[in-house]
N, C-alpha and C positions, 0 to 999 in steps of 0.2 A: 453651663447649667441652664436651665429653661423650669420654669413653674409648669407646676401641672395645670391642665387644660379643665380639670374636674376636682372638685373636695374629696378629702378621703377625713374616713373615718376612722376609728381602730376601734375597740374593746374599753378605753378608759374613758371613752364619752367626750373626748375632745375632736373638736370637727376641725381642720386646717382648709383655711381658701386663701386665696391670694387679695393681700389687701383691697381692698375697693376703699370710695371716698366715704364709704359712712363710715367704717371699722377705721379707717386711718382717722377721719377726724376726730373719735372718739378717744382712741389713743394718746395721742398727740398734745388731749389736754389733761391729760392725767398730771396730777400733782403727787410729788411724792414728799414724805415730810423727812427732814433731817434726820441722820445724816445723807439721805437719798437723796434729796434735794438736786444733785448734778447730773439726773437722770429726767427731769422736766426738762421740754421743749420752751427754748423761748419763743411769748407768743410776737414779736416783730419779727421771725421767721417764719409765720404759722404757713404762710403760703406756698414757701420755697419748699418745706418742711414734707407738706405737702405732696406735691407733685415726686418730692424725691420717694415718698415711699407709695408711691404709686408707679413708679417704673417699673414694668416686669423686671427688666435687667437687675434689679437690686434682689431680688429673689424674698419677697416678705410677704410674710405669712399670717395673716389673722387667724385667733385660735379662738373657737367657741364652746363652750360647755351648754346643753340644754339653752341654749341658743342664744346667750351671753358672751357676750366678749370678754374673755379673761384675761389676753394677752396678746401677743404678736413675738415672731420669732424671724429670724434671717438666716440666711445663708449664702458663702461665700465671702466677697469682698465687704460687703458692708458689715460683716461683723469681726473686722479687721481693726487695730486700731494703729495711727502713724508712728512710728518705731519699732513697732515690732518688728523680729524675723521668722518671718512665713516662708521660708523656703524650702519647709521641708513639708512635702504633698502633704495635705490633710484641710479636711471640707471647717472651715469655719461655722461657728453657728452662734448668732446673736438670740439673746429670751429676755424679756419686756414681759412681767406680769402684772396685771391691773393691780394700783396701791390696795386697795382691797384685801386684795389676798396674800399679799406680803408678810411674813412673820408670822404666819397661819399653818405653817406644820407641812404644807402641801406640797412647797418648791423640788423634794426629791422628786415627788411624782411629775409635777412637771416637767421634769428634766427627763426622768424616765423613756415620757411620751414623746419631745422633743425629737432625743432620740432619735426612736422609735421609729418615725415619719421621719427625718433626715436617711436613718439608710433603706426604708422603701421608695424614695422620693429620688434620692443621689448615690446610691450604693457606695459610701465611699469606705478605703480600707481603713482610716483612721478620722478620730474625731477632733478637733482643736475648739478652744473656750479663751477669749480673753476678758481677763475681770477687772477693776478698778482695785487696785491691792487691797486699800481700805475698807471693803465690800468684805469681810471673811464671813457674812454670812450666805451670800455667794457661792466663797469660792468652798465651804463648807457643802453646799449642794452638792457643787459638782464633782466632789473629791467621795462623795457617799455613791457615786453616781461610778466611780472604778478611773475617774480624769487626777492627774498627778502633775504636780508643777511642774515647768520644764523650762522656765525662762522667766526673767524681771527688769523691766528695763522702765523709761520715764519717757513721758510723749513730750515733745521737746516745746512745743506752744504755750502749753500751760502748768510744767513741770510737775503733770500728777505721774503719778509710781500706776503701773500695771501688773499683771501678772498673767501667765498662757500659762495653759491645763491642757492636757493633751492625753487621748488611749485608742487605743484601736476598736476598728467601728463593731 
């Protein structure tokens, strides 16, 4: 997979470009409050943190509304998480929405547009979502969204529960 070279736009007013260091560093400090809290960056990684999401190769996406940053999205390996089974073809896609907008009604549509630009971007034939199990309002999105559980397992480091969502693209 390779980011695109230019923004694209759609119809819902959400702009995607490939992170840069302002949109990363803005992200990056977002605080999210309980129970999201395991969704903050620590900041004595801010720098590594960084640079990771500024590798084209990680495939991330800042997302702007009317020229705000509302979120960031991924695709591919980085929106993977260790344990899973990824084995079977289907384009990952990580979605980071600014605390702001969180619990705000909007996350379908966000997810809609994600989407949206994921198969103009990667045409892929199926979609995969992995969520924090305890997240059901999440996984609540993405299940409004046609994505259907299809796996549960626990990342072995820090013994949290996850959950894959998966539908075709």
């Amino acid at each position: 997979m390779t980011r695109a070279n230019i923004p694209i736009i759609f119809g819902s007013k959400i702009h995607y470009a490939p992170a840069d260091e302002a949109s990363a560093r803005e992200f990056l400090q977002w605080k999210y409050k309980s129970p999201y809290e395991i969704y903050n960056y620590a900041p004595e990684h801010f720098e590594q943190d960084l640079a990771y999401h500024l590798d084209p190769g990680n495939n991330i996406y800042s997302m702007f509304r009317e020229g705000a940053l509302i979120g960031y999205c991924s695709f591919g390996q980085d929106a993977r998480v260790p344990g899973g089974d990824y084995s079977e073809e289907a384009l990952d896609i990580g979605l980071m929405i600014k605390p702001d907008f969180t619990g705000s009604g909007q996350g379908r549509e966000f997810v809609k547009d994600v989407i949206q630009f994921a198969r103009t971007q990667f045409n892929p034939q199926k979609l995969r979502v992995t969520i924090l199990a305890t997240n059901l309002r999440a996984q609540r999105v993405w299940e409004k969204n046609a994505f259907q559980k299809t796996q549960e397992f626990t990342r072995e480091r820090d013994r949290l529960p996850f959950v894959i969502l998966t539908r075709d693209a």
